[in-house]
C-alpha positions in Angstrom: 12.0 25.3 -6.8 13.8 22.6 -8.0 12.5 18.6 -7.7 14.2 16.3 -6.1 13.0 12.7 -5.6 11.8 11.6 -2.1 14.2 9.1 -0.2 13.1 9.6 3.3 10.0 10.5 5.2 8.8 11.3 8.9 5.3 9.8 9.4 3.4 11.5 12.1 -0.2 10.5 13.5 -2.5 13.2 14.7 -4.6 11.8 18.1 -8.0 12.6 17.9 -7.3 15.9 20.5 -5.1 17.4 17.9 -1.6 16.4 19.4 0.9 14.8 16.7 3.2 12.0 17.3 6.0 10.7 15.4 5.2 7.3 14.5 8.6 6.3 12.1 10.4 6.4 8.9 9.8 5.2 5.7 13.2 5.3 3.4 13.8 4.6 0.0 16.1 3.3 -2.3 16.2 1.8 -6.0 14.7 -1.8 -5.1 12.1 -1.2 -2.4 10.2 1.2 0.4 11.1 0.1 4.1 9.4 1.1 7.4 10.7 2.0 10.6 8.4 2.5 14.1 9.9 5.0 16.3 11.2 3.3 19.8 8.3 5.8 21.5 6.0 5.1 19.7 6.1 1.1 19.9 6.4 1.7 23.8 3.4 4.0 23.8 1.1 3.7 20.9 -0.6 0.6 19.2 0.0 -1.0 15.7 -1.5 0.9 12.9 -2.0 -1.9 10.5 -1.8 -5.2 12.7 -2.6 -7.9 10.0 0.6 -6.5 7.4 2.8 -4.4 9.4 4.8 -5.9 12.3 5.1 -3.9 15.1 8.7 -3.6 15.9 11.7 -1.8 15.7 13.0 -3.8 12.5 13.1 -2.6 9.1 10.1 -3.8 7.0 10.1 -4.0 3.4 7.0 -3.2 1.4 5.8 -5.4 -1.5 6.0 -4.5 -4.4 2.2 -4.9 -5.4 -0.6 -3.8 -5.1 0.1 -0.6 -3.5 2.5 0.7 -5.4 5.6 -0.3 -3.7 4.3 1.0 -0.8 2.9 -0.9 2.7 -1.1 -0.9 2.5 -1.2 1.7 5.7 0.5 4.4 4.0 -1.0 3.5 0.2 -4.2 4.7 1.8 -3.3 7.7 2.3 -3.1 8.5 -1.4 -6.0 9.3 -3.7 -7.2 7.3 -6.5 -8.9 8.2 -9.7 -9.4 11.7 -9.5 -7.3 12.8 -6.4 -4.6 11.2 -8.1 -5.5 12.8 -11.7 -5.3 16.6 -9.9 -2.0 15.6 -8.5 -0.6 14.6 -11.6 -1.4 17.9 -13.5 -0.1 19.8 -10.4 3.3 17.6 -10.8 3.0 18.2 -15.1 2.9 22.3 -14.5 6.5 21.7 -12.6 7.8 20.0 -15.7 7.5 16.2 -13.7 6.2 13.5 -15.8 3.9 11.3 -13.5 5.8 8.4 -15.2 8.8 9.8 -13.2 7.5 10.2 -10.0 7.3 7.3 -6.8 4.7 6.7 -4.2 7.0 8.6 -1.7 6.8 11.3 -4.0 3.1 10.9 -3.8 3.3 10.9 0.0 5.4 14.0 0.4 3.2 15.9 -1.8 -0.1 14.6 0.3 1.7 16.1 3.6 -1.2 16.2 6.2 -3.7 17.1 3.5 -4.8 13.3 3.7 -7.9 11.5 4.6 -7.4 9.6 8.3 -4.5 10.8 10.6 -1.3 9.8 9.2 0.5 12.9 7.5 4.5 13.1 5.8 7.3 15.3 6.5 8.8 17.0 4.7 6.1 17.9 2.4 6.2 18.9 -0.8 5.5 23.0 -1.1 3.2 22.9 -4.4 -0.2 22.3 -2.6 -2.2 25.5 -2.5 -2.9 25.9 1.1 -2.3 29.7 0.7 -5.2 29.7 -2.1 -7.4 27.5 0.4 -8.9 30.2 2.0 -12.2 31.9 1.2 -12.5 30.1 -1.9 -15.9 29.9 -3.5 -17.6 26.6 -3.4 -19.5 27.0 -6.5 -16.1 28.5 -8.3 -14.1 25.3 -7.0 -17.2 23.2 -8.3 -17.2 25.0 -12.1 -13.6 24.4 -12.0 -13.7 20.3 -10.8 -15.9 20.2 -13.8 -14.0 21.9 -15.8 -11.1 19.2 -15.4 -13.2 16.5 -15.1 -14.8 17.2 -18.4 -11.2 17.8 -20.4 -11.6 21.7 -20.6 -9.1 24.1 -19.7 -8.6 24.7 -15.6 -7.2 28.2 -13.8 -7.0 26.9 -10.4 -5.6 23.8 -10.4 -3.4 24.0 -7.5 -6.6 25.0 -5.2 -8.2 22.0 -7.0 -5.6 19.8 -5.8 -5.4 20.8 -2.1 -8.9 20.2 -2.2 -8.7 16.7 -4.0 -7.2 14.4 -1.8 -10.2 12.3 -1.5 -10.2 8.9 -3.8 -12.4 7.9 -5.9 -13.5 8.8 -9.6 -16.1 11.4 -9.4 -15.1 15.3 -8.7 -14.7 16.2 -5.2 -13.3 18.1 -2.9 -12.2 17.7 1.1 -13.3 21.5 2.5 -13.8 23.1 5.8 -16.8 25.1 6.0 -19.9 26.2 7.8 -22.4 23.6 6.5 -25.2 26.0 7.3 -23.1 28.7 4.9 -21.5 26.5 2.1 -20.7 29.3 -0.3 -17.2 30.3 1.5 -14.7 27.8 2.5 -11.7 26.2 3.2 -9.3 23.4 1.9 -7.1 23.8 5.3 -8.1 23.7 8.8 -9.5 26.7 10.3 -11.3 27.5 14.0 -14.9 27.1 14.3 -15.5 25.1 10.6 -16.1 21.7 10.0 -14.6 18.9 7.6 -17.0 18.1 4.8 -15.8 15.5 1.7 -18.4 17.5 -1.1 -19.1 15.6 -4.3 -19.7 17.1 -7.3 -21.7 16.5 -10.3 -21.2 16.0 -14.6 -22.7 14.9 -17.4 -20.3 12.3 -17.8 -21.4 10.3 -14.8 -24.1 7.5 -15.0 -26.5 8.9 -13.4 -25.5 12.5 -14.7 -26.4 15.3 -12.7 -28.7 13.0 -10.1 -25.6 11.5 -9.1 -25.8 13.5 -5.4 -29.4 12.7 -5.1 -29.2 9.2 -5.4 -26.6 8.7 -3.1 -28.4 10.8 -0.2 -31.3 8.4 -1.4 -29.9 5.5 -0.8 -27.7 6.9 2.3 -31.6 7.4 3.7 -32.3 3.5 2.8 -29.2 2.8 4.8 -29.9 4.4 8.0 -33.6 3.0 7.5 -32.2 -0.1 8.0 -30.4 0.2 10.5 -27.4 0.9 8.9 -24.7 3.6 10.2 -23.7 6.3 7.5 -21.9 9.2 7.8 -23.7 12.8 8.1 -24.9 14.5 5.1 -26.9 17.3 3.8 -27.5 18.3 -0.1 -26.2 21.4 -1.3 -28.7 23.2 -3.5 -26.5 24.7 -6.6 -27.0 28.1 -8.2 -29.0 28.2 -11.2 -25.7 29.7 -12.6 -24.5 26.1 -12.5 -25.2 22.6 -13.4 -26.7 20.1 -11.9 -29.3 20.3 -9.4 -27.4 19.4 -5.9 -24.1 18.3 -4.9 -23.7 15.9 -1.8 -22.0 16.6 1.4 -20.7 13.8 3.6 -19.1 15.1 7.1 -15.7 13.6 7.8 -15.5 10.7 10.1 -11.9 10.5 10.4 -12.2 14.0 12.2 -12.8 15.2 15.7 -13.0 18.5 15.4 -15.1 18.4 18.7 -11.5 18.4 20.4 -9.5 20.0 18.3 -9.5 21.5 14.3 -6.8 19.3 13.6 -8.3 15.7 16.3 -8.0 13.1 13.9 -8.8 8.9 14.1 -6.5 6.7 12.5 -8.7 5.3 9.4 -7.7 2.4 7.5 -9.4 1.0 4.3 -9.9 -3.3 4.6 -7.3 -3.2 1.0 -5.0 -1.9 2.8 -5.2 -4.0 5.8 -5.2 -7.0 4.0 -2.9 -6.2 1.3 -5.8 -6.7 -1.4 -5.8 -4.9 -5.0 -9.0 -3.1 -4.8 -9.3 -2.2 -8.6 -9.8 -6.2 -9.2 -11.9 -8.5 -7.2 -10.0 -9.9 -4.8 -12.0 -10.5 -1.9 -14.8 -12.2 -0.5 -17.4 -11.2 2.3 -16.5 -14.0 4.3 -12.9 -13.0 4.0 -14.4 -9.0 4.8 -16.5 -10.7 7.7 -13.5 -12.5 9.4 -11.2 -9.8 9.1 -13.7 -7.4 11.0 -14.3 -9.9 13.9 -10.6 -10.4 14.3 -9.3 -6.4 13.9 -12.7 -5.1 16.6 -12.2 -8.5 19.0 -16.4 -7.8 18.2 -18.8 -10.7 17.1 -21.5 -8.2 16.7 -18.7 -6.7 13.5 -19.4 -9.5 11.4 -23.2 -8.9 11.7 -22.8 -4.9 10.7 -20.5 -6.6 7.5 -23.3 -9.2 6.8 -26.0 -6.4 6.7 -24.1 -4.2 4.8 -23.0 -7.3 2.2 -27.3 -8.1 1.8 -27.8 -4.4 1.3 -25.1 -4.0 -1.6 -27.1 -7.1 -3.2 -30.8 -6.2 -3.4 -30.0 -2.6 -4.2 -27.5 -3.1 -6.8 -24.3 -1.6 -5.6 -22.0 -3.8 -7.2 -18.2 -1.6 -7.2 -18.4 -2.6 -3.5 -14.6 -3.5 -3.6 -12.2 -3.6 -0.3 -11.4 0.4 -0.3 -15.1 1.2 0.1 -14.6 -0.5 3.7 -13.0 0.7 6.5 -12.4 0.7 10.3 -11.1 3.5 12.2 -8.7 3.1 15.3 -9.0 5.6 18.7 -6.1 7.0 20.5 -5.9 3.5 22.7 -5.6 1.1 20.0 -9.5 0.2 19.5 -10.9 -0.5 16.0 -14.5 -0.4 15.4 -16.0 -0.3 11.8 -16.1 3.3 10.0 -19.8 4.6 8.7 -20.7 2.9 5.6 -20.0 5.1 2.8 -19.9 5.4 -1.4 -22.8 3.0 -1.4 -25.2 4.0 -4.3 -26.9 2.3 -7.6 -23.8 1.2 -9.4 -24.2 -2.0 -11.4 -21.1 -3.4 -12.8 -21.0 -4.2 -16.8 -21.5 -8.3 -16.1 -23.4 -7.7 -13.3 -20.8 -9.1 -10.7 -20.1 -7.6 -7.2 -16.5 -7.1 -6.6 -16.5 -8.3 -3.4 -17.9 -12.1 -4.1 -20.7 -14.0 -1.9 -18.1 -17.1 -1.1 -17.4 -17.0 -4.7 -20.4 -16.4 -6.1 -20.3 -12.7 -7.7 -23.8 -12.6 -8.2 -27.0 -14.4 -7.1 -25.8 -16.3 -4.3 -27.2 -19.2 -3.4 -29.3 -20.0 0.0 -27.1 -21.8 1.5 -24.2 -19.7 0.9 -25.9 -16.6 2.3 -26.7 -19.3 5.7 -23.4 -19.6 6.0 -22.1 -16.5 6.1 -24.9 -15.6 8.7 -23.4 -18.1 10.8 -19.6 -16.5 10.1 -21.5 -13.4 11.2 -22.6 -14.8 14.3 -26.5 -14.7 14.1 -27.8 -16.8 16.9 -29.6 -18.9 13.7 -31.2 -18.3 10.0 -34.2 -16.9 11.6 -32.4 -14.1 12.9 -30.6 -13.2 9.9 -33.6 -13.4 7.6 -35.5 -10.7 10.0 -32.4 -8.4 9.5 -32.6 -9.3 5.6 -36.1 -8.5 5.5 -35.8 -4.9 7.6 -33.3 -4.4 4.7 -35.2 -5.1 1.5 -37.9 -3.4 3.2 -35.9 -0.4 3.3 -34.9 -0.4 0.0 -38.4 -0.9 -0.8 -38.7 2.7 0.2 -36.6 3.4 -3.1 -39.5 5.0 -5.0 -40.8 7.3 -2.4 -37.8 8.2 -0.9 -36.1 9.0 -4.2 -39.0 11.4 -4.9 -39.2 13.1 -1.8 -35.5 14.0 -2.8 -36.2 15.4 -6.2 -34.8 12.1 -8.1 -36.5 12.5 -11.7 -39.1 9.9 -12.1 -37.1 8.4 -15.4 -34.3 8.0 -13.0 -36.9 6.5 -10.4 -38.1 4.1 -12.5 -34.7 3.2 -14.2 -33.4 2.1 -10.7 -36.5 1.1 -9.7 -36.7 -1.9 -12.4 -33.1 -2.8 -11.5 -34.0 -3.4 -8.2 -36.6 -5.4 -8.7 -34.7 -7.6 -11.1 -32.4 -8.1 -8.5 -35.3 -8.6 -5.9 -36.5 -11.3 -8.1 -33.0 -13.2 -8.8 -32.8 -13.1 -4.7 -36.3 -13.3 -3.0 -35.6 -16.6 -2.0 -33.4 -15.7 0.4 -36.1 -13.9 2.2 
């Protein structure tokens, strides 16, 4: 098969019963990426990026940065980190430098195998869909380690179905049978569900414990009140390493309509038009946005809580593509489950989402303020819902062992937390 660069693509959006419409074109040439809506589409859907993307029957030009030449909508639906680093290898084997490839080349070979409901056509034919079935889990996992580690792989192309998923640890977007995870899926198939699995290494801070002490402190979330996506921990063979691997259910998925029922999901970088590898925002900007794109005071105050959390539990890379908001078939936006929130302290300590502009120990009055942004009746009110939530990450310790966390890495986060208890008590 021989490569040719992407100029054109159709963008469809899957509803959440399954049907797919056309939504418009995006066309290339040498100086920029433009976007078309489809006439039925502007007369029967809704704008699916409101704050960037006008919605109307004129060409729109991309930016250049920071989405790669691409407008922020369509940027999400690629991976970053290690998505991206499985489609690069798939591209290398076909003799295509990533160097010489465009973000519409990116697209086409993404097809519909994205996270949220947007998919391209025509898509590239070097995804794996017809390795995707019945693949072993814990062969898909030993291979994900395998690359991620820098050894030799032998099913990369599966790997790369699998990978769409951003971020920089291993994973994998499967369909399976949560209460049979040994046999699954990379495509859609009757009667299994969509699961984003993440894998463990070595190499990762928190080594093998990674899974653990997520689904830790995805427990201290919904403690306090906080909504997360579903999980479950996948025990792993003793064949393997590690000790579990962390399963998150897709919420961009609604499979309880159709296999293929999808929202539209868009990432708060991509709305805004914000670089998420840099801070560039600030939870009053993250705040604002979410009251404006849900018409919902009661938004700001799900932001504000998750904003506090992030603070006293130390999970500093909370930068703009770890938030998003998802969009039903009649144009409604409401926040997406809070998700890749676990102990990750940044080398100089500074969140990369700042506390208006302070990137770590805010002061009083600047956490007041962005209570009232948030729309708390008064300080009162928002110290009782900072309390529930230092209260629940109190819970650290014992929730952490009831997990299996090793008591090393308990008291390793443990301290860290109450450092940052300490720096921020007043608050309280």
């Amino acid at each position: 098969m021989k490569y040719h660069t992407i100029d054109r693509l159709d963008v469809y959006r899957y509803l959440s019963d399954g049907h797919k419409v056309l939504v418009g074109q995006l066309a290339q040439n040498p100086d920029a990426v433009y976007f078309q809506y489809d006439n039925d589409y502007l007369a029967r859907y809704q704008n699916l990026s409101p704050f960037k993307l006008p919605f109307s029957g004129e060409l729109t030009k991309a930016p250049t940065a920071p989405h790669l030449g691409l407008q922020g909508v369509f940027a999400d639906s690629l991976p970053d980190g290690w998505g991206m680093l499985l489609m690069d290898r798939v591209f290398r084997q076909h003799g295509i430098l990533p160097h010489q490839l465009t973000a519409m080349d990116r697209l086409a070979y993404i097809g519909n195998a994205g996270m949220g409901a947007l998919s391209y056509s025509p898509a590239l034919e070097w995804n794996a869909s017809e390795h995707g079935d019945q693949l072993n889990l814990f062969t898909l996992a030993d291979q994900a380690l395998s690359i991620f580690d820098g050894k030799r792989d032998e099913v990369l192309a599966a790997l790369a179905n699998a990978g769409g998923s951003g971020g920089a640890r291993p994973k994998a977007l499967i369909y399976f049978d949560p209460q049979k995870p040994a046999r699954i899926n990379t495509v859609p198939r009757a009667n299994l569900q969509p699961w984003l699995i993440k894998f463990t290494s070595q190499n990762l801070l928190l080594g093998h414990e990674e899974g653990l002490c997520e689904a830790a402190y995805l427990t201290m979330s919904d403690r306090a009140g906080i909504n997360v996506p579903d999980w479950k921990l996948i025990d792993v063979p003793e064949t393997s390493t590690g000790s579990a691997w962390l399963a998150l259910k897709r919420f961009d998925c609604n499979t309880e309509q159709s296999e293929s029922g999808r929202f539209h999901m868009q990432s708060l970088c991509g709305l805004l038009g914000a670089d998420f590898r840099q801070p560039s925002l600030d939870y009053e900007d993250v705040i604002k946005a979410g009251q404006v794109l849900c018409q919902s005071p009661r938004v700001g105050q799900l932001l504000f809580s998750r904003a506090i959390f992030n603070l006293f539990s130390l999970n500093q890379d909370d930068h703009s593509k770890n938030i998003s908001f998802l969009m039903d078939d009649s144009g409604t936006w409401k926040l997406a489950p809070f998700y890749d929130v676990t102990f990750s302290p940044s080398p100089h300590n500074q969140h990369m989402t700042a506390f208006m502009g302070y990137g770590e120990k805010p002061p009083l009055k600047v956490i007041q303020q962005l209570a009232s942004q948030a729309n708390f009746s008064n300080w009162n009110a928002a110290q009782q819902e900072i309390t529930r939530i230092v209260d629940a990450i109190n819970q650290w310790p014992v929730i952490a062992s009831e997990l299996g966390v090793s008591v090393d890495t308990q008291k390793l986060i443990g301290d860290q937390q109450n450092k940052i208890y300490q720096q921020n008590k007043i608050l309280l």
